[in-house]
C-alpha positions as CSV (number, residue, x, y, z in Angstrom):
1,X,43.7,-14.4,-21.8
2,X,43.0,-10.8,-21.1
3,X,38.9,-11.3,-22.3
4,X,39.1,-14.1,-19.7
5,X,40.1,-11.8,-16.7
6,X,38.1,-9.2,-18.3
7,X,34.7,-11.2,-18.2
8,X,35.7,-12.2,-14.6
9,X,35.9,-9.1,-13.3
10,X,32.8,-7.8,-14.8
11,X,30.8,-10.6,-12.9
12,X,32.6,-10.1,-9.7
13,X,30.2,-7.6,-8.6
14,X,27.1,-9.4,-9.4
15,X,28.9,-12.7,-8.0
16,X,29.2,-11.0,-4.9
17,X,25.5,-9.3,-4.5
18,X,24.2,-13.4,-4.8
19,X,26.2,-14.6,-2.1
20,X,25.6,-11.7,-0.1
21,X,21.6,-12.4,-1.2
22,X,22.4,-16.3,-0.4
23,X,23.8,-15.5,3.4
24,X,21.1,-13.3,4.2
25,X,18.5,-15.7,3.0
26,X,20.4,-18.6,4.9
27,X,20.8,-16.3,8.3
28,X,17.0,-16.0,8.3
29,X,16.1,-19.6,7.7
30,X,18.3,-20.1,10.7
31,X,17.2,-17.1,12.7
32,X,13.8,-18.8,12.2
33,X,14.3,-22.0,13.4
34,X,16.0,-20.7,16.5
35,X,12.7,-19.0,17.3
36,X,11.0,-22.1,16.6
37,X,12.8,-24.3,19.0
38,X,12.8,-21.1,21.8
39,X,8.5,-20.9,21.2
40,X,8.8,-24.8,21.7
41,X,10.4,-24.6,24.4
42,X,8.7,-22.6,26.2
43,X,5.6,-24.4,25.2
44,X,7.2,-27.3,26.7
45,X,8.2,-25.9,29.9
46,X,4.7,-24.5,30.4
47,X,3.2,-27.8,29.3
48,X,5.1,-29.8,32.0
49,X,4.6,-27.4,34.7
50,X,0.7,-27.9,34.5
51,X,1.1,-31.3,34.4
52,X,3.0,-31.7,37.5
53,X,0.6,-29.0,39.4
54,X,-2.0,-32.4,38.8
């Protein structure tokens, strides 16, 4: 019972470093795509401004 706590405990710490790894990986997919869709939008806005100038 103790060896099971024991070996736990002593993977805790890497445990932790992956998921911290994981959510910064995850926050900068996302922080991508939100560029994405604010490039495309713009894009967009200037697209349809030209076309209503004709």
């Amino acid at each position: 019972m103790i060896q099971q706590y024991k070996n736990s405990f002593d993977t805790l710490e890497f445990q932790k470093s992956n998921y911290h790894d994981k959510i910064k990986t995850h926050n900068s997919v996302i922080d991508n795509l939100l560029k994405e869709i604010t490039d495309s939008a713009g894009l967009l806005r200037t697209t349809i401004s030209s076309l209503n100038k004709n």
